[in-house]
TITI-276265 format. One record per residue (C-alpha): residue in three letters; residue number from 0; x, y, z. Coordinates in pm, 1 decimal. Example, Ala and Ser with C-alpha at 12.3 -4.5 7.8 and 13.67 -1.06 7.14 Angstrom:
BEGIN
<gulum><residu>ALA</residu><num>0</num><east>1230.0</east><north>-450.0</north><up>780.0</up></gulum>
<gulum><residu>SER</residu><num>1</num><east>1367.0</east><north>-106.0</north><up>714.0</up></gulum>
This chain:
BEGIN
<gulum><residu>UNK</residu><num>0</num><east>14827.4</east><north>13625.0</north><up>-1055.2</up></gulum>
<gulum><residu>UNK</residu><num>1</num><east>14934.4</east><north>13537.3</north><up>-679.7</up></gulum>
<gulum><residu>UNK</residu><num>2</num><east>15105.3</east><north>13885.3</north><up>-608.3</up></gulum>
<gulum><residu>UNK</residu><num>3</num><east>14783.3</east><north>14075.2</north><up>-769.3</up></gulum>
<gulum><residu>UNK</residu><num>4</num><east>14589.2</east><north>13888.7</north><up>-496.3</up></gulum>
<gulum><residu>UNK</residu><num>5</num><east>14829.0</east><north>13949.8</north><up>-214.8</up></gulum>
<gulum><residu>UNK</residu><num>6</num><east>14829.1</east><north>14322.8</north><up>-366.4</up></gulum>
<gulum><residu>UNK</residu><num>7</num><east>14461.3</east><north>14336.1</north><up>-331.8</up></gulum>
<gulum><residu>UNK</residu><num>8</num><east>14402.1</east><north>14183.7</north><up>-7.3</up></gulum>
<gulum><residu>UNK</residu><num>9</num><east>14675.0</east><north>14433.7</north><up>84.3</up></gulum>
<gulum><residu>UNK</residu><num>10</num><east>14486.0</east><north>14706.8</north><up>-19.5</up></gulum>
<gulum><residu>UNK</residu><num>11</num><east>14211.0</east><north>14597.0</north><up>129.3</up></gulum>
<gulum><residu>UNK</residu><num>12</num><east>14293.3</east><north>14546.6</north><up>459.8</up></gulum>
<gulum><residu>UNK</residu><num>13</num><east>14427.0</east><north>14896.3</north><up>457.1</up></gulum>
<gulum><residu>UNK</residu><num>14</num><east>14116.6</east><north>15048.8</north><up>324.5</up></gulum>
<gulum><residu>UNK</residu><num>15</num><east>13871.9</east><north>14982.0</north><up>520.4</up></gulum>
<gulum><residu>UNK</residu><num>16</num><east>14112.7</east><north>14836.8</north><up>815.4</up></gulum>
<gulum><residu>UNK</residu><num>17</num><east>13957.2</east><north>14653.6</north><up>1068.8</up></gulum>
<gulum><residu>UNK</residu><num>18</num><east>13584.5</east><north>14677.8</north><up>1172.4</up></gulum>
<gulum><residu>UNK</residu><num>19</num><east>13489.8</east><north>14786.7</north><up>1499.3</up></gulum>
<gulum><residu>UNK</residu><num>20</num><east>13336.9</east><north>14386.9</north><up>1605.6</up></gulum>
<gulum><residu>UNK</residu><num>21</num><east>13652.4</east><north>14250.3</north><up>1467.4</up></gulum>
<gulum><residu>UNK</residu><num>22</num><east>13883.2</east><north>14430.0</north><up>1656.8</up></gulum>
<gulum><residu>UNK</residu><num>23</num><east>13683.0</east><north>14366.8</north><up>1963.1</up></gulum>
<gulum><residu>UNK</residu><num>24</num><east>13662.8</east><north>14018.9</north><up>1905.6</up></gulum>
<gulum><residu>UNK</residu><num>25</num><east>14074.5</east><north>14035.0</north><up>1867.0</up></gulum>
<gulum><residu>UNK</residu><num>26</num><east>14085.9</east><north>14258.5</north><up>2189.3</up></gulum>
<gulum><residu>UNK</residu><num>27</num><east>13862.3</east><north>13994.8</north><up>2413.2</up></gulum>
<gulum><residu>UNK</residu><num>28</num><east>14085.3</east><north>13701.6</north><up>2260.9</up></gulum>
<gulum><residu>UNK</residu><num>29</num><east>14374.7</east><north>13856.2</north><up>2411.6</up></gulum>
<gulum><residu>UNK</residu><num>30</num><east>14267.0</east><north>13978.3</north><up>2729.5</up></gulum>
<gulum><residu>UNK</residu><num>31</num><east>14115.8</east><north>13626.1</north><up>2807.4</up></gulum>
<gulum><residu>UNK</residu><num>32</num><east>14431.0</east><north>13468.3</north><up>2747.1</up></gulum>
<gulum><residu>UNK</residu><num>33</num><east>14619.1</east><north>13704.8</north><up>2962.9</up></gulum>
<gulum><residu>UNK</residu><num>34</num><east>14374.3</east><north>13628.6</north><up>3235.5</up></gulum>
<gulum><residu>UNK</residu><num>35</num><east>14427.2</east><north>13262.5</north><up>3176.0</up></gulum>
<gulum><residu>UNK</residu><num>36</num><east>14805.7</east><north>13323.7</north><up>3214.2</up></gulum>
<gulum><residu>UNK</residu><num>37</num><east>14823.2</east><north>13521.7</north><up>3512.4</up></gulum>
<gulum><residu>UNK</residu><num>38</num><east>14560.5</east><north>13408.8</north><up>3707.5</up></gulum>
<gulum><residu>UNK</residu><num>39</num><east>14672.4</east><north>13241.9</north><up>4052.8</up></gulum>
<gulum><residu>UNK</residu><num>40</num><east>14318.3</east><north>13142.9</north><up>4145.1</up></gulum>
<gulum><residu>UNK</residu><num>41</num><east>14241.0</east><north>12753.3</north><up>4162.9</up></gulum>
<gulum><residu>UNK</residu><num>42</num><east>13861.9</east><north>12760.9</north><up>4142.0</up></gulum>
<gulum><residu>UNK</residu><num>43</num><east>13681.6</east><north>12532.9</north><up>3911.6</up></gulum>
<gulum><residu>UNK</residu><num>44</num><east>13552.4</east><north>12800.4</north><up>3687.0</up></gulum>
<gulum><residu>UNK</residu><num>45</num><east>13921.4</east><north>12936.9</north><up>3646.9</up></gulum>
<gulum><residu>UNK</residu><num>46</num><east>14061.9</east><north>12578.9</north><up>3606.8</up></gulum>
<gulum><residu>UNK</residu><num>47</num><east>13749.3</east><north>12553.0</north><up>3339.2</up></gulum>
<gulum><residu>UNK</residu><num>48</num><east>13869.3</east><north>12894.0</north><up>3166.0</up></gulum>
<gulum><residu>UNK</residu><num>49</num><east>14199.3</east><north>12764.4</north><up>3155.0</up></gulum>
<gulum><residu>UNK</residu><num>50</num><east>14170.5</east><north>12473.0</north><up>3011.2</up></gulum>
<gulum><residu>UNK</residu><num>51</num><east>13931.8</east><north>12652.6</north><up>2708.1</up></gulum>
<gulum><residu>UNK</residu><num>52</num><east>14243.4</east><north>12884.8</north><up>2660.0</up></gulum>
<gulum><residu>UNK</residu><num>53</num><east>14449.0</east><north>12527.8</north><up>2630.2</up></gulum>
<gulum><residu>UNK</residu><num>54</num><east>14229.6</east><north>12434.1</north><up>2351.9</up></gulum>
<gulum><residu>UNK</residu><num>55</num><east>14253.8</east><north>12766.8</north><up>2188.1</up></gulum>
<gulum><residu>UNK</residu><num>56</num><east>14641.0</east><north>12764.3</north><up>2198.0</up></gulum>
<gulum><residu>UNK</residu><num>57</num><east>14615.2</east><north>12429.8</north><up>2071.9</up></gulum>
<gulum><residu>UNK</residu><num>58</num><east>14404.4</east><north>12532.2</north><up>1759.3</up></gulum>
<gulum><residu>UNK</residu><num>59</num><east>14659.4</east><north>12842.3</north><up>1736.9</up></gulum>
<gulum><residu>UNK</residu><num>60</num><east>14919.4</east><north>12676.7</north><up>1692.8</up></gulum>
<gulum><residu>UNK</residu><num>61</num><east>14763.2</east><north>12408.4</north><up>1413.1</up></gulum>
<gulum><residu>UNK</residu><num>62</num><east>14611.6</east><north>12679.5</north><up>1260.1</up></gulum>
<gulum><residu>UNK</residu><num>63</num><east>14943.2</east><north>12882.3</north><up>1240.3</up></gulum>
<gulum><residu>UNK</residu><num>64</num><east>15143.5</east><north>12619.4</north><up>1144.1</up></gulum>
<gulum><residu>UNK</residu><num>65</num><east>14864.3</east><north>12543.7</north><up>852.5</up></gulum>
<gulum><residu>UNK</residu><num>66</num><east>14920.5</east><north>12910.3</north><up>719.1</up></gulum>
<gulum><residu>UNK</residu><num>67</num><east>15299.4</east><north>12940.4</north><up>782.2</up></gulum>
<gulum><residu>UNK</residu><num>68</num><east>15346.6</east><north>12608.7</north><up>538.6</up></gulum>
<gulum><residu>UNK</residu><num>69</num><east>15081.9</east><north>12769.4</north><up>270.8</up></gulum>
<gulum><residu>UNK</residu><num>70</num><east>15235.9</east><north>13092.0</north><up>299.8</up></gulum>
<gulum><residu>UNK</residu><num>71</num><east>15631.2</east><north>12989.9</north><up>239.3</up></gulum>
<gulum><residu>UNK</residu><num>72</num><east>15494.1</east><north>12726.0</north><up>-22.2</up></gulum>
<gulum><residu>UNK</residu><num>73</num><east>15313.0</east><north>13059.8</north><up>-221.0</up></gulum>
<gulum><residu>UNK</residu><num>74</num><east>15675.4</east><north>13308.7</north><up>-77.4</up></gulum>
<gulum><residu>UNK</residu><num>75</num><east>15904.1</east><north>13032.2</north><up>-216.3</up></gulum>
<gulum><residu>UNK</residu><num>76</num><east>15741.3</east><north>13037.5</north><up>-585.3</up></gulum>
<gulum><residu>UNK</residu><num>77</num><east>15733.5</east><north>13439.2</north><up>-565.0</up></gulum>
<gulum><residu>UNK</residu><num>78</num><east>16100.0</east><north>13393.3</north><up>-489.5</up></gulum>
<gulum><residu>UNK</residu><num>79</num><east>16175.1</east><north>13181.2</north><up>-811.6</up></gulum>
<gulum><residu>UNK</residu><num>80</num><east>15970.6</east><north>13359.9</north><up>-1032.4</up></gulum>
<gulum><residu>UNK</residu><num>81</num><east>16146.2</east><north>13715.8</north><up>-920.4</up></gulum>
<gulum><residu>UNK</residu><num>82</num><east>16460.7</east><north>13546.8</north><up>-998.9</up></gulum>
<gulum><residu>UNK</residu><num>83</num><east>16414.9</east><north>13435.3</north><up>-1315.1</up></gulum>
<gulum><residu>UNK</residu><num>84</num><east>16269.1</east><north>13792.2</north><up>-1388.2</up></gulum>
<gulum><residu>UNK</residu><num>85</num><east>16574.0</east><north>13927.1</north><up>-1248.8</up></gulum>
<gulum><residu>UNK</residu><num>86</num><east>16355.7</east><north>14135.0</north><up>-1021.1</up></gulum>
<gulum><residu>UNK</residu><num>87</num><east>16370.3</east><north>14193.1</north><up>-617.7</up></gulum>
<gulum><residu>UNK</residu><num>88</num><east>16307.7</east><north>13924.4</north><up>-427.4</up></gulum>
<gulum><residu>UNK</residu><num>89</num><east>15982.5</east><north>13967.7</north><up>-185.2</up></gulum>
<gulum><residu>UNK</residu><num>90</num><east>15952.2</east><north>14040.8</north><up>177.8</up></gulum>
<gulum><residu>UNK</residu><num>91</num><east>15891.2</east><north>13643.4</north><up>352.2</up></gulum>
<gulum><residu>UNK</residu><num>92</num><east>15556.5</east><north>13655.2</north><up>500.5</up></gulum>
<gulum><residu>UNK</residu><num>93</num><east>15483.1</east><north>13714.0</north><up>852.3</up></gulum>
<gulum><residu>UNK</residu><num>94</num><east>15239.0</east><north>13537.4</north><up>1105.4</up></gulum>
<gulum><residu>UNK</residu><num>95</num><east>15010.6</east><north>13696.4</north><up>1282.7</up></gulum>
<gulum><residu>UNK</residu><num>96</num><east>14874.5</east><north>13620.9</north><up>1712.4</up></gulum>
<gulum><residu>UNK</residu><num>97</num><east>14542.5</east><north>13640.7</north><up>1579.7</up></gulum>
<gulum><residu>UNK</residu><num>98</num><east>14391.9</east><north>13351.2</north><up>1381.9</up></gulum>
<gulum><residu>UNK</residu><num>99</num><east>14017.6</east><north>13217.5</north><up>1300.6</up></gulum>
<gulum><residu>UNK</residu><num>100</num><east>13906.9</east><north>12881.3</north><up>1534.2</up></gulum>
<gulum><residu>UNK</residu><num>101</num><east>13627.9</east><north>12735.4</north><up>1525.7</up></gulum>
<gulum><residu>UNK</residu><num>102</num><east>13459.8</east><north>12636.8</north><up>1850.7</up></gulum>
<gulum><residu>UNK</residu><num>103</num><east>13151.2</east><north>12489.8</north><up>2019.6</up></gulum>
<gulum><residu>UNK</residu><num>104</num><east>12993.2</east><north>12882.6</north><up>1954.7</up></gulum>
<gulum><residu>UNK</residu><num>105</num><east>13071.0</east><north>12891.5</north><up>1595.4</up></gulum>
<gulum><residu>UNK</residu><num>106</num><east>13394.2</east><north>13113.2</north><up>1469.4</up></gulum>
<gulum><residu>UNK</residu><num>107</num><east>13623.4</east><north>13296.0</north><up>1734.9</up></gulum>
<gulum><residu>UNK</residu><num>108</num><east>13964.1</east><north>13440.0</north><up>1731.2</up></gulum>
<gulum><residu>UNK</residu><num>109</num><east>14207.3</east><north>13299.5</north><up>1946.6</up></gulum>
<gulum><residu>UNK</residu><num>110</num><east>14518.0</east><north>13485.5</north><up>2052.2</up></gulum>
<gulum><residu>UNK</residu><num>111</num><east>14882.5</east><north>13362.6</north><up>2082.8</up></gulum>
<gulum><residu>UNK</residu><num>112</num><east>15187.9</east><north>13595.3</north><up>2160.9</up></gulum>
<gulum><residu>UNK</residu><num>113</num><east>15335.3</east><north>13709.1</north><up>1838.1</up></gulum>
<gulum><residu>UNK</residu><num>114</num><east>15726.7</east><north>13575.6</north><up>1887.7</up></gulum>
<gulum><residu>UNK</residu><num>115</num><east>15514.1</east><north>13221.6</north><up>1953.3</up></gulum>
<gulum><residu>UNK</residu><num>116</num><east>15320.6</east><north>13250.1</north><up>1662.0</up></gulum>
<gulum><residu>UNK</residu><num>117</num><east>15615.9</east><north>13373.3</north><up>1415.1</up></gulum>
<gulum><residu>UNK</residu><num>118</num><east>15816.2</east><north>13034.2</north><up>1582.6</up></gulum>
<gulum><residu>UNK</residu><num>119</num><east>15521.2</east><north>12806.6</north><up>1522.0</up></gulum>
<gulum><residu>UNK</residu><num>120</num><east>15432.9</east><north>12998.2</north><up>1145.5</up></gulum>
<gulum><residu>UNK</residu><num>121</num><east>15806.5</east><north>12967.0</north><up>1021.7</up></gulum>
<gulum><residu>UNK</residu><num>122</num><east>15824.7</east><north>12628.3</north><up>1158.7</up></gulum>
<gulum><residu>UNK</residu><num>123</num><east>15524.7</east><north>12540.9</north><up>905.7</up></gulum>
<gulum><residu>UNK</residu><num>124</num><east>15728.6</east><north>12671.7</north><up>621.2</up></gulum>
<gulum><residu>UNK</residu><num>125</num><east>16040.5</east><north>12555.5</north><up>688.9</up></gulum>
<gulum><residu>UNK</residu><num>126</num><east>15840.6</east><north>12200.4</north><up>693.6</up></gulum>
<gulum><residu>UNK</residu><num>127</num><east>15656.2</east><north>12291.1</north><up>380.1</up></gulum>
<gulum><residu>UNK</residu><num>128</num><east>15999.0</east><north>12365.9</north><up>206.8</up></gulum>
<gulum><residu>UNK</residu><num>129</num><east>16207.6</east><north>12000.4</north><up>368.1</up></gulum>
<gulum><residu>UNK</residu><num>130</num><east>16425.9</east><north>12175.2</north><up>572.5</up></gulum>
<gulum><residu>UNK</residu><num>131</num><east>16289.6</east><north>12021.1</north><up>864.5</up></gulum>
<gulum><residu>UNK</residu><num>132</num><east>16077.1</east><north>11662.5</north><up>900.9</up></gulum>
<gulum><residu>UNK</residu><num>133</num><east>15763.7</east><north>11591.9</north><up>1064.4</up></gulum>
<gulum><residu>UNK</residu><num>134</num><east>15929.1</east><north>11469.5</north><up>1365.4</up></gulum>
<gulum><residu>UNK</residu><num>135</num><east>16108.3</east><north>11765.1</north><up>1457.7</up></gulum>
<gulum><residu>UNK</residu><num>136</num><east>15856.5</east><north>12024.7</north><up>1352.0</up></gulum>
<gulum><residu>UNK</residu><num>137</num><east>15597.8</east><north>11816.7</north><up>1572.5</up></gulum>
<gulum><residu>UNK</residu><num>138</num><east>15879.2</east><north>11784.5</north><up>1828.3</up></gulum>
<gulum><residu>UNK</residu><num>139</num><east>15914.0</east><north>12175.1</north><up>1835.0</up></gulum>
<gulum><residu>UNK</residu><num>140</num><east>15558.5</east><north>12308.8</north><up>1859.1</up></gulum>
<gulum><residu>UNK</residu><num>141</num><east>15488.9</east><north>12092.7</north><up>2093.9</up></gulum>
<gulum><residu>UNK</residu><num>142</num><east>15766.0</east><north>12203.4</north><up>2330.0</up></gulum>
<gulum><residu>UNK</residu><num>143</num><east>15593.8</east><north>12544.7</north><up>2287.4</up></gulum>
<gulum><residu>UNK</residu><num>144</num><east>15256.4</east><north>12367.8</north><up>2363.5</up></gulum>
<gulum><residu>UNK</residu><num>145</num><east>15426.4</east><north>12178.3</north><up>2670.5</up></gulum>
<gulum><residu>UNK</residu><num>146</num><east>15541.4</east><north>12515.0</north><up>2811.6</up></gulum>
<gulum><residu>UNK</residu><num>147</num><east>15208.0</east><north>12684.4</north><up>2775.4</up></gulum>
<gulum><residu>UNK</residu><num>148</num><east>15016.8</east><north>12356.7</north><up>2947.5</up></gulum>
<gulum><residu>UNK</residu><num>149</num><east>15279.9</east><north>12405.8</north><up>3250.7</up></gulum>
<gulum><residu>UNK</residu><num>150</num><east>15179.4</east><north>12769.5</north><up>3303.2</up></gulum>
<gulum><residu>UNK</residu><num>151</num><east>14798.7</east><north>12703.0</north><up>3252.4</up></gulum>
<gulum><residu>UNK</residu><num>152</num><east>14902.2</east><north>12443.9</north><up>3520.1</up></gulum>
<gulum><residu>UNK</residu><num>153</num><east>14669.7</east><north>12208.4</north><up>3286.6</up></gulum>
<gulum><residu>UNK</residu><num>154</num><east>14588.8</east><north>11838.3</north><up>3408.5</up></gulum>
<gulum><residu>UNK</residu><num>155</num><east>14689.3</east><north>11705.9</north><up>3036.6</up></gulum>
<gulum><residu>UNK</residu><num>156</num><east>14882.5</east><north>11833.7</north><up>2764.5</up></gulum>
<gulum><residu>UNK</residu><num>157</num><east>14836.3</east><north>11982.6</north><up>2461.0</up></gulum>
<gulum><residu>UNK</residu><num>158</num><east>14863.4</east><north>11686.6</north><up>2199.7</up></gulum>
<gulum><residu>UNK</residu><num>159</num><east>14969.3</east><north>11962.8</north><up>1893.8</up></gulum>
<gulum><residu>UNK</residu><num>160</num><east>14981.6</east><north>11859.9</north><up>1484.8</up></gulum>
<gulum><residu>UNK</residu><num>161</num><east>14801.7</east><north>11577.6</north><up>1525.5</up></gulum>
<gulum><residu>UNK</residu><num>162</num><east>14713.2</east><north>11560.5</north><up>1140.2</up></gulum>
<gulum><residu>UNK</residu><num>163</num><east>15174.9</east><north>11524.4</north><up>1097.6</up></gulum>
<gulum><residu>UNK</residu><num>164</num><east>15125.9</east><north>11225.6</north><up>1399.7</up></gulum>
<gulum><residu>UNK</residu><num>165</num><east>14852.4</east><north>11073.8</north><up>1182.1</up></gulum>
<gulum><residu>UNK</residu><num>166</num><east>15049.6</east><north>11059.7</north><up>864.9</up></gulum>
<gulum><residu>UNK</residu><num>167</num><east>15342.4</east><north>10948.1</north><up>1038.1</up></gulum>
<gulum><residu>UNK</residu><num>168</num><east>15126.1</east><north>10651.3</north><up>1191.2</up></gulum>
<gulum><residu>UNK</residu><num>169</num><east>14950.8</east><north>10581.5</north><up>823.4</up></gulum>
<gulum><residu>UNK</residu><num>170</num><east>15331.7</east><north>10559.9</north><up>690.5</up></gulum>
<gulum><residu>UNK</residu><num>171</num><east>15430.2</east><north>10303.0</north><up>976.4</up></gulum>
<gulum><residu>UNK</residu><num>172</num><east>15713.0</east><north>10585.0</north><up>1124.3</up></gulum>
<gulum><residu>UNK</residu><num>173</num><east>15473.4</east><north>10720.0</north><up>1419.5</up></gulum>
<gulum><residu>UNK</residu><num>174</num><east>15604.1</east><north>10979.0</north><up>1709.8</up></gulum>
<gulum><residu>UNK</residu><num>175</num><east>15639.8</east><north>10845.1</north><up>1994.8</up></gulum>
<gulum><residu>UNK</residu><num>176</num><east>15750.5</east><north>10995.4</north><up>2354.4</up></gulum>
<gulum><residu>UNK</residu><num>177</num><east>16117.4</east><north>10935.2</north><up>2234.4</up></gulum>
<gulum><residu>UNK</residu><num>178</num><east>16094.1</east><north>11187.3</north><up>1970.7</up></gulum>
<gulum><residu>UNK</residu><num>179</num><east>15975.5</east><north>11424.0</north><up>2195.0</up></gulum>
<gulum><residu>UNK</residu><num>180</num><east>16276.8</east><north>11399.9</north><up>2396.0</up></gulum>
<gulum><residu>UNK</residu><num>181</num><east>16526.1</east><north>11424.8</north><up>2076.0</up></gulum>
<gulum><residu>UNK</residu><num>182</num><east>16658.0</east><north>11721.0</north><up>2143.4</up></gulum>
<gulum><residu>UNK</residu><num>183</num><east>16524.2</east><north>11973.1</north><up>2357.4</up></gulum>
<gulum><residu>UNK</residu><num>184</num><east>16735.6</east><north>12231.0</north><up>2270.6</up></gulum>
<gulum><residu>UNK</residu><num>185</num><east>16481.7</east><north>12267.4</north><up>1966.7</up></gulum>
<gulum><residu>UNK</residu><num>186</num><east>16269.6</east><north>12486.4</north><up>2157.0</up></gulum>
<gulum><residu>UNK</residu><num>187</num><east>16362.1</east><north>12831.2</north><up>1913.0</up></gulum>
């Protein structure tokens, strides 16, 4: 049942690719984050833009994380049921820079380069499947959030899983600023 609906999505997508809105919508996602990147300028209005493309990267990289633990969770069955079929195992899923946010305007796409988002999406699944814990897959996308705050040259930082933080503070094991600092060779 799960690999008919991958197979149709699939198909799909490929028919009738992408409309014309979509991909424009995609398009102006990344072209405002690349002007948030490498602009120099220290007006309010850029330090305003800026700080909306923080909260999109923020979003991103929930959002991404989100999909990369609901993808490996649906890859990792696939994988058991092709081996008790004695069939070929499936390609792992893949992220994508593009994902769905919702914002003060209703729906948008926000952008995030696609070797960040594959980091942050496998970092989901390898949570999803115990390989890691919360505290180092929080500790890890948000060194990825910390480095993106520094070049928006942002006044606070980007405070990432926050729904992981909350269960670790319901379950009395909470992250605190000494997690963070671990090891910060986790970065990759």
């Amino acid at each position: 049942m799960v690999v008919k609906l991958l197979l149709i999505e699939v198909t799909e997508a490929s028919l009738f690719g992408k409309s014309r809105k979509v991909q424009q919508e995609m398009d102006q996602a990344k072209a405002d984050f690349e002007k948030a990147m490498d602009s120099k300028e220290d007006s309010k209005h850029i330090k305003a833009f800026k700080s909306k493309i923080g909260l999109r990267i923020r979003s991103s990289i929930d959002k991404i994380f989100i999909d990369g633990a609901e993808k490996f969770a649906k890859y990792a069955e696939l994988r058991l049921a092709a081996t008790a079929a004695g069939e070929e195992m499936p390609e792992p899923p893949k992220s994508s820079a593009f994902v769905k946010i919702k914002s003060v305007n209703g729906e948008i796409f926000s952008y995030l380069p696609a070797d960040k988002a594959e980091v942050i999406f496998r970092l989901g699944g390898k949570y999803q499947n115990v390989e890691i814990d919360a505290k180092t897959a929080i500790r890890r996308a948000q060194i990825i959030a910390n480095q993106y705050a520094y070049e928006l040259d942002l006044e606070n930082s980007l405070v990432v899983l926050q729904f992981l933080r909350e269960e670790l503070e319901e379950s009395g094991d909470p992250f605190t600023d000494s997690d963070l600092n671990e090891d910060a060779e986790d970065a990759s």
